[in-house]
KOLVO-504177 format. One record per residue (C-alpha): residue number from 1; x negated, y, z negated. Coordinates in pm, whole numbers, plus 50000, padded with zeros to 5 digits. Example, Ala and Ser with C-alpha at 12.3 -4.5 7.8 and 13.67 -1.06 7.14 Angstrom:
{site 1; {48770; 49550; 49220}}
{site 2; {48633; 49894; 49286}}
END
This chain:
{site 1; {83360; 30457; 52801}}
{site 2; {83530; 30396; 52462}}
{site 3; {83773; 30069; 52356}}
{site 4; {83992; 30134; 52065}}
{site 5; {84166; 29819; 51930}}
{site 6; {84440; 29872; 51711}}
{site 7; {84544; 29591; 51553}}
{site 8; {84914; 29570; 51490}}
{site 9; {85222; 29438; 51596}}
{site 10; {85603; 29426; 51494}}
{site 11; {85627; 29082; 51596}}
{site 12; {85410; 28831; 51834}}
{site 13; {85396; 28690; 52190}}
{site 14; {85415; 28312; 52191}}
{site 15; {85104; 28346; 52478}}
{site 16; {84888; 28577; 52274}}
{site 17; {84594; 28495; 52033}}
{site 18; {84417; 28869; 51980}}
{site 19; {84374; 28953; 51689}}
{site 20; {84656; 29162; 51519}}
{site 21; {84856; 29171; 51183}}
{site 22; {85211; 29277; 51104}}
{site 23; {85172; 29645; 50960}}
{site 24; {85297; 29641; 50617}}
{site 25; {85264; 29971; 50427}}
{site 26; {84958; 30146; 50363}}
{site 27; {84813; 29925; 50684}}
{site 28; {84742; 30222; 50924}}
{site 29; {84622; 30482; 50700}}
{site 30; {84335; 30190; 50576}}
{site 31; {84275; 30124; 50940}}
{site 32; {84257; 30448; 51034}}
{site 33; {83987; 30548; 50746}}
{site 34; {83805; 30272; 50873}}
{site 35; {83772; 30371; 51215}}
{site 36; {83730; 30694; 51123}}
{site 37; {83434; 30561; 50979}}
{site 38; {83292; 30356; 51239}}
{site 39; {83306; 30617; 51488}}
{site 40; {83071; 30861; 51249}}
{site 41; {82864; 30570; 51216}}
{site 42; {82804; 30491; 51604}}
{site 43; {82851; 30812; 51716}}
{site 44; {82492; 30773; 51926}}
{site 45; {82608; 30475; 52041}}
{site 46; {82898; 30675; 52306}}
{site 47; {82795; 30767; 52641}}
{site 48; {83059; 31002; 52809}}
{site 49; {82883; 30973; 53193}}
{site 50; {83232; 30754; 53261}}
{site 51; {83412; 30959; 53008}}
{site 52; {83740; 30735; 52956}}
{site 53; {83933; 30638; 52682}}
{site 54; {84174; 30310; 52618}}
{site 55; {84380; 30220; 52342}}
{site 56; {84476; 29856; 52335}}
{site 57; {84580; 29581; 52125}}
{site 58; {84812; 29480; 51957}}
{site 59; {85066; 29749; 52001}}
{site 60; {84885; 30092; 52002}}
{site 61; {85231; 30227; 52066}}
{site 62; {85305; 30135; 51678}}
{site 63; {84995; 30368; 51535}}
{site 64; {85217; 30644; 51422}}
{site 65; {85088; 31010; 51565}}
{site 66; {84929; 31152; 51292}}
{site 67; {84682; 30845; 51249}}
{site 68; {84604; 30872; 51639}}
{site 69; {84534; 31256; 51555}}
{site 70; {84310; 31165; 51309}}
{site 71; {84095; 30951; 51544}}
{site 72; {84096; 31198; 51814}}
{site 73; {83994; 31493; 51615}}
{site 74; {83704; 31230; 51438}}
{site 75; {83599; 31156; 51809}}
{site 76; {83595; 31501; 51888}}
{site 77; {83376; 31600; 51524}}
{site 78; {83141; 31372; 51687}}
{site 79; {83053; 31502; 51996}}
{site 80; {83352; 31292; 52192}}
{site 81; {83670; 31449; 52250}}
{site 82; {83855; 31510; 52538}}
{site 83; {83987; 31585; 52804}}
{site 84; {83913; 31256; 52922}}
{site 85; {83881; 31135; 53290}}
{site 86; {84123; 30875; 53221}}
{site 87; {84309; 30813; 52851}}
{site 88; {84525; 30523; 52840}}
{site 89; {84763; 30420; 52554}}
{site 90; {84947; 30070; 52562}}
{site 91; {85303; 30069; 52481}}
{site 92; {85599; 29854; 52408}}
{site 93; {85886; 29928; 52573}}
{site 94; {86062; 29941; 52271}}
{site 95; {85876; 30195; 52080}}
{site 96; {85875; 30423; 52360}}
{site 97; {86256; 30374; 52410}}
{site 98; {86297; 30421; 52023}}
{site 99; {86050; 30720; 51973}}
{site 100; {86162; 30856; 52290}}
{site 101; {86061; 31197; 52420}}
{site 102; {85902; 31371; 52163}}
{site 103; {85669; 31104; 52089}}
{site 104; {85575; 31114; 52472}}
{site 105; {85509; 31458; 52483}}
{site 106; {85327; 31457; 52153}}
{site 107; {85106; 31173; 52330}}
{site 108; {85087; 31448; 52618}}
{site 109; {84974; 31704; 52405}}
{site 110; {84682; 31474; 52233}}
{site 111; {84571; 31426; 52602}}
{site 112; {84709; 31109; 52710}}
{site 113; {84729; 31100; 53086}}
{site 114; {84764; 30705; 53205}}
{site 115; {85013; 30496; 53018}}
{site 116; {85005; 30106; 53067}}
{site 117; {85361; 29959; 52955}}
{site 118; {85376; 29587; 52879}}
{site 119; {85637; 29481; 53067}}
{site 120; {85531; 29107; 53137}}
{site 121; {85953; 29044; 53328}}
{site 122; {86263; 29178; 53395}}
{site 123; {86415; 28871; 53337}}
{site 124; {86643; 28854; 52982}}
{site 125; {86558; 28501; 52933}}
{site 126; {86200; 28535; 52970}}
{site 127; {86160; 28786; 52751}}
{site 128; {86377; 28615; 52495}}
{site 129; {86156; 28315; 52506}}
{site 130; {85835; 28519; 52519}}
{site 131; {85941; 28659; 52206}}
{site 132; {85914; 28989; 52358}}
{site 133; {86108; 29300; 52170}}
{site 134; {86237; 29453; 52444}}
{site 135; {86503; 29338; 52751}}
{site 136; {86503; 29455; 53075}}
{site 137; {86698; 29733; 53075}}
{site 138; {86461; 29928; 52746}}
{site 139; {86158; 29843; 53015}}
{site 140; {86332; 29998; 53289}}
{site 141; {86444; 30288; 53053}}
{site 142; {86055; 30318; 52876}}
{site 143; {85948; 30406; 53237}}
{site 144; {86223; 30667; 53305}}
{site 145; {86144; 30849; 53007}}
{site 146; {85766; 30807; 53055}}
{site 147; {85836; 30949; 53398}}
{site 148; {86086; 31245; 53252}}
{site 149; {85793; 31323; 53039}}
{site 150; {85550; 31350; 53277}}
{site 151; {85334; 31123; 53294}}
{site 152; {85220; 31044; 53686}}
{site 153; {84981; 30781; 53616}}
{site 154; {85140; 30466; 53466}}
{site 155; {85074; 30088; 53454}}
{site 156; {85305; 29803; 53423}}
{site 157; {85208; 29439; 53334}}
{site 158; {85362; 29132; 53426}}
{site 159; {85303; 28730; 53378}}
{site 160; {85369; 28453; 53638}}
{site 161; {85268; 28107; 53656}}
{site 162; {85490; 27982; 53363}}
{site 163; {85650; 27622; 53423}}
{site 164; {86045; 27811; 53389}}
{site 165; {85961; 28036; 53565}}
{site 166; {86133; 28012; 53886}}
{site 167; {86017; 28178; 54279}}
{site 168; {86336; 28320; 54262}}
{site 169; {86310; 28486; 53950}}
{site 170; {85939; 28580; 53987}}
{site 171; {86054; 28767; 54341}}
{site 172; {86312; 28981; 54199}}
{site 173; {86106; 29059; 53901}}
{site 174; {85837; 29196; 54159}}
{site 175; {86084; 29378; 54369}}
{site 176; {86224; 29528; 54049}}
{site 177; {85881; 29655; 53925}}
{site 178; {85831; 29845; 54294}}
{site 179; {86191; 29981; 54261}}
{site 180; {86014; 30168; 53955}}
{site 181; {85719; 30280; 54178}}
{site 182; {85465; 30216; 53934}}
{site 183; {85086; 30372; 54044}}
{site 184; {84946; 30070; 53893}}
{site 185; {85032; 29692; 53843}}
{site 186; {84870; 29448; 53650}}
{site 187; {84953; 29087; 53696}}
{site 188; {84798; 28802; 53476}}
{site 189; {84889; 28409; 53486}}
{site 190; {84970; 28287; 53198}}
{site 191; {84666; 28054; 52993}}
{site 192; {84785; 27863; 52687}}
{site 193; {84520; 28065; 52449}}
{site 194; {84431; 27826; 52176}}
{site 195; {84568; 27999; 51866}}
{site 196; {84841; 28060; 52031}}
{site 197; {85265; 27959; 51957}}
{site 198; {85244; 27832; 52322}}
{site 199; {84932; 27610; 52233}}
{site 200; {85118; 27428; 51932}}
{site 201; {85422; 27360; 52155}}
{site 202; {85222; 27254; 52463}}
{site 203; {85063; 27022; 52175}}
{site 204; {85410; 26943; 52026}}
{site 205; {85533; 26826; 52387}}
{site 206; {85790; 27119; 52397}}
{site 207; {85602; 27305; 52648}}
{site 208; {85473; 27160; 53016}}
{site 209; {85224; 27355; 53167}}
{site 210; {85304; 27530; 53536}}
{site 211; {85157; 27277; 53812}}
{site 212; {84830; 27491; 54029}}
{site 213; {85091; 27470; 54334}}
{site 214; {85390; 27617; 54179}}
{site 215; {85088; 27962; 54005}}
{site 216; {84909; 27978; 54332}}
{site 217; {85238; 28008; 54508}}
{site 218; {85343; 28294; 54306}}
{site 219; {85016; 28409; 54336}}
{site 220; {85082; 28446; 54694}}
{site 221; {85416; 28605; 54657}}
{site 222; {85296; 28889; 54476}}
{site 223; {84996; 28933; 54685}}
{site 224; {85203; 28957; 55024}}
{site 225; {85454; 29223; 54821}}
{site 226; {85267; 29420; 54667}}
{site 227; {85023; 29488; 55003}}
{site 228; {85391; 29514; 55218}}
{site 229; {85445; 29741; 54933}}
{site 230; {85100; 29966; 54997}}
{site 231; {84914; 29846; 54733}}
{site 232; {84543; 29806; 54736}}
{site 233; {84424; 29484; 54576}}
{site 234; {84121; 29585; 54413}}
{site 235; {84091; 29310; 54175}}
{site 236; {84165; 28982; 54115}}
{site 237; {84462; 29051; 53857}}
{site 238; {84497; 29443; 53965}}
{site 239; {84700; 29673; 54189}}
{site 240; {84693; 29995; 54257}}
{site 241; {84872; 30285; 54500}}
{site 242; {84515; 30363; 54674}}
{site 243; {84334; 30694; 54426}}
{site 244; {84526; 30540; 54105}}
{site 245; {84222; 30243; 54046}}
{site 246; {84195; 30189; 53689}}
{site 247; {83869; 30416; 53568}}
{site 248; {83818; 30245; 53256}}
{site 249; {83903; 29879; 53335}}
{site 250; {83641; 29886; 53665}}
{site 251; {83389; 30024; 53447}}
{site 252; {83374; 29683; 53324}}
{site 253; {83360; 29508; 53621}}
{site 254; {83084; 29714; 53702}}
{site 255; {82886; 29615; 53403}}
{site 256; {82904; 29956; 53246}}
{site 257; {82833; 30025; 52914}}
{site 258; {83117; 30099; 52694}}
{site 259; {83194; 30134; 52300}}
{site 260; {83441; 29883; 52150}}
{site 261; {83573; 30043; 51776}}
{site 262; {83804; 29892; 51531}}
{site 263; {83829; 29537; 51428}}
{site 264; {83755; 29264; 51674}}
{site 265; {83660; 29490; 51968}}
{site 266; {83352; 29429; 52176}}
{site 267; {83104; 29673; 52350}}
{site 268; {82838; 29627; 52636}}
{site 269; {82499; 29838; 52553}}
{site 270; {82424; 29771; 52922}}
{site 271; {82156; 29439; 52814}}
{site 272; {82366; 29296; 52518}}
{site 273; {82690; 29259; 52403}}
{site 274; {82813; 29301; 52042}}
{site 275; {83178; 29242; 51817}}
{site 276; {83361; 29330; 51537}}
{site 277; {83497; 29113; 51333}}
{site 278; {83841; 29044; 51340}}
{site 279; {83942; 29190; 50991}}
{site 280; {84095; 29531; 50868}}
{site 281; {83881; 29588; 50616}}
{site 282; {83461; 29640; 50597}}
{site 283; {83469; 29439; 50906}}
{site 284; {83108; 29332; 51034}}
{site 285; {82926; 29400; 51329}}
{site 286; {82760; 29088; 51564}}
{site 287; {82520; 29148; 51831}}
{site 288; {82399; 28949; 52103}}
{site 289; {82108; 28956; 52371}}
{site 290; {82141; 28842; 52721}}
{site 291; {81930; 28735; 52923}}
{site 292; {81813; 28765; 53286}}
{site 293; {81953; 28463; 53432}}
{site 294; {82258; 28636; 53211}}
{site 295; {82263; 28932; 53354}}
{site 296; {82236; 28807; 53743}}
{site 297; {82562; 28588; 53659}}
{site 298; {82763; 28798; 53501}}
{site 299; {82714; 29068; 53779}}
{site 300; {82780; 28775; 54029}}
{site 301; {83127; 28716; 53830}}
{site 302; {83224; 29019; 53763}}
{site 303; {83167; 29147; 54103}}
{site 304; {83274; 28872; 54303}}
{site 305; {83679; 28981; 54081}}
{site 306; {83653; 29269; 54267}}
{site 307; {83779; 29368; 54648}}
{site 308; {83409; 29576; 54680}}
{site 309; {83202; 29287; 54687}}
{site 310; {82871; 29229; 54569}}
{site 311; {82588; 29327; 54709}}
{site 312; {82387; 29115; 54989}}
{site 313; {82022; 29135; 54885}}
{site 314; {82155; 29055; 54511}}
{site 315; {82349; 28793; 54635}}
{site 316; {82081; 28626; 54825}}
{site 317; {81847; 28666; 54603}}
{site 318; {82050; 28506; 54332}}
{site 319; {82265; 28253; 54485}}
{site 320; {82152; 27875; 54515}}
{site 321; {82051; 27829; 54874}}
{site 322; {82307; 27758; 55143}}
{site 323; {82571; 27773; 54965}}
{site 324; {82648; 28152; 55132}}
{site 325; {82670; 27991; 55450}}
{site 326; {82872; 27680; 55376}}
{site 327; {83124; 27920; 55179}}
{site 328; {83135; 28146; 55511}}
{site 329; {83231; 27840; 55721}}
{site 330; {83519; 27818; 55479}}
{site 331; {83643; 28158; 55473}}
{site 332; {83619; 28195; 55084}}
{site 333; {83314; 28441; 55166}}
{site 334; {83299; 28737; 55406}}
{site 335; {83065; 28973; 55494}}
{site 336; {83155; 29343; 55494}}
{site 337; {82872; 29577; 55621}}
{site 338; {82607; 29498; 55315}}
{site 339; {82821; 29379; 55104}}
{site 340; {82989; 29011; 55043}}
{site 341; {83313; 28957; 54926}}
{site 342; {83619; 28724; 54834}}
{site 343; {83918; 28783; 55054}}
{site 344; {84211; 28776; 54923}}
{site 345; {84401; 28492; 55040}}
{site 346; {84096; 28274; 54794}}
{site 347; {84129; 28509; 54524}}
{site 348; {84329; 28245; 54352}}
{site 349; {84047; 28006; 54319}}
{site 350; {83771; 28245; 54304}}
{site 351; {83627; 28067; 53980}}
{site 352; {83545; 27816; 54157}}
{site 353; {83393; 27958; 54447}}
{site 354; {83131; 28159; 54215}}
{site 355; {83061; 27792; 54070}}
{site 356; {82915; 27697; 54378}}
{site 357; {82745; 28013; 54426}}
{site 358; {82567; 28012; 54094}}
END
């Protein structure tokens, strides 16, 4: 498994607080030497037993194509190249719509098979206030061309829980994202990150944070649509028409290792964890042990997001005693063959129900 973060945008989300600069000239070439660089460097590091590949960001969609060229044909120099199970290459909606065809079937030709479009609404106003670059009708018309070109494996991602955002709005925005028959949906609730525009104008008074009744109930909205819909809810955040699963994303929540190259991006050895620093240039590398106790919770957490489960003898061998049972009275825990899970309708508060498991 391989993370590539690029690190640029043309302008910035008032929600986000990744790291990413405005490309100015001479930006991606730099980048692109550097993590040409890196990948000669940790070349030992890559295991290809998953064999997936995921540009994110940022705005990967803003790399021009000779610069992703460059990285492919260093990944494949080093033992790495394609095809890949599963490549996927974020986009804006507004590059797509302005490169348009060529650059899709250029991204085609490079071996790019899963797209994942960052919708976030289809509501104008939204957008506007996200300080998204695209409207409504470029998301709706990045897809169409994405599905002109070919591409039968794409991802679209939207936000709920924001305080104007209404139930109204929220349910046509879902029905308009099935209208599009996406194979996979991605839905986060929006966090006030804290180096974030959002943060300084929650701080400033000009922003009031959704109440937990008004996110869990559009919570539950998109749950009950998207399963009407055919979805399987394999995730806590994630949807997918059942055989389109994200690869590369439930790596992770299977605690596989994976390689994380360019600045700020993390990787998982498989007993540590280990960053780049956020910078373009001669960024460092940090790395960090875990461990046991670790290990056990983060397989609890990470297992518990999931619709699979975690397994029983793990479970009871890590969990403090009785709390399996008292969650079980409650129906935030069920039992499926040897396997415990969260069922859906407690997804929404599943952080807390792994507190009181571990």
């Amino acid at each position: 498994m391989i993370y590539i973060h690029v690190p640029f945008c043309k302008s910035f989300c008032i929600y986000c607080d990744f790291y990413s600069e405005i490309a100015e000239e001479g930006m991606f070439s730099r980048y692109t030497d550097q993590l040409c660089a890196e990948i000669r460097r940790r070349k030992e590091e890559m295991d290809d037993k998953t064999n997936t590949l995921y540009f994110g960001g940022g705005t990967p969609s803003v790399l021009p194509l000779a610069d992703l060229t460059r990285i492919l044909l260093t990944l494949e120099d080093c033992g790495h190249g394609g095809p890949y199970t599963e490549f996927t290459l974020e986009a804006n909606p507004d590059d797509i719509v302005e490169k348009g065809r060529p650059y899709l079937d250029s991204l085609k030709m490079l071996g790019v098979n899963r797209m994942s479009i960052g919708v976030q609404s289809f509501d104008d106003d939204l957008l506007r206030w996200m300080n998204r670059r695209h409207d409504a009708a470029r998301a709706k018309e990045a897809f169409r061309l994405c599905r002109e070109a070919g591409f039968s494996n794409i991802s679209i991602d939207l936000i709920f829980g924001l305080s104007n955002l209404s139930n109204d709005t929220w349910q046509k925005t879902i029905d308009e994202a099935l209208a599009l028959q996406p194979e996979h949906i991605s839905c986060y609730q929006l966090t006030v990150e804290g180096d974030s525009v959002l943060a300084m104008r929650l701080e400033n008074g000009e922003y009031e944070e959704a109440p937990d009744e008004v996110c869990r109930r559009q919570y539950d909205i998109l749950c009950e649509k998207l399963r009407a819909a055919g979805y399987n809810h394999y995730e806590i955040s994630n949807f997918a028409k059942p055989g389109y699963e994200a690869v590369h994303n439930s790596g992770y929540w299977a605690r596989r290792p994976y390689v994380g190259l360019g600045p700020a991006a993390h990787s998982f050895s498989g007993r540590g964890r280990s960053w780049n620093d956020a910078t373009l240039d001669g960024y460092g590398h940090t790395e960090e042990a875990l461990s046991v106790e670790d290990e056990k919770v983060e397989t609890l957490m990470l297992a518990l997001r999931t619709a699979r489960g975690v397994d029983e003898e793990f479970l009871q061998a890590n969990c403090i005693p009785g709390s399996i049972d008292q969650l079980m009275k409650t129906g935030a825990l069920v039992k499926q063959g040897r396997r415990y899970r969260i069922p859906e309708d407690h997804f929404f508060v599943s952080d807390e129900i792994i507190r009181q498991l571990v």
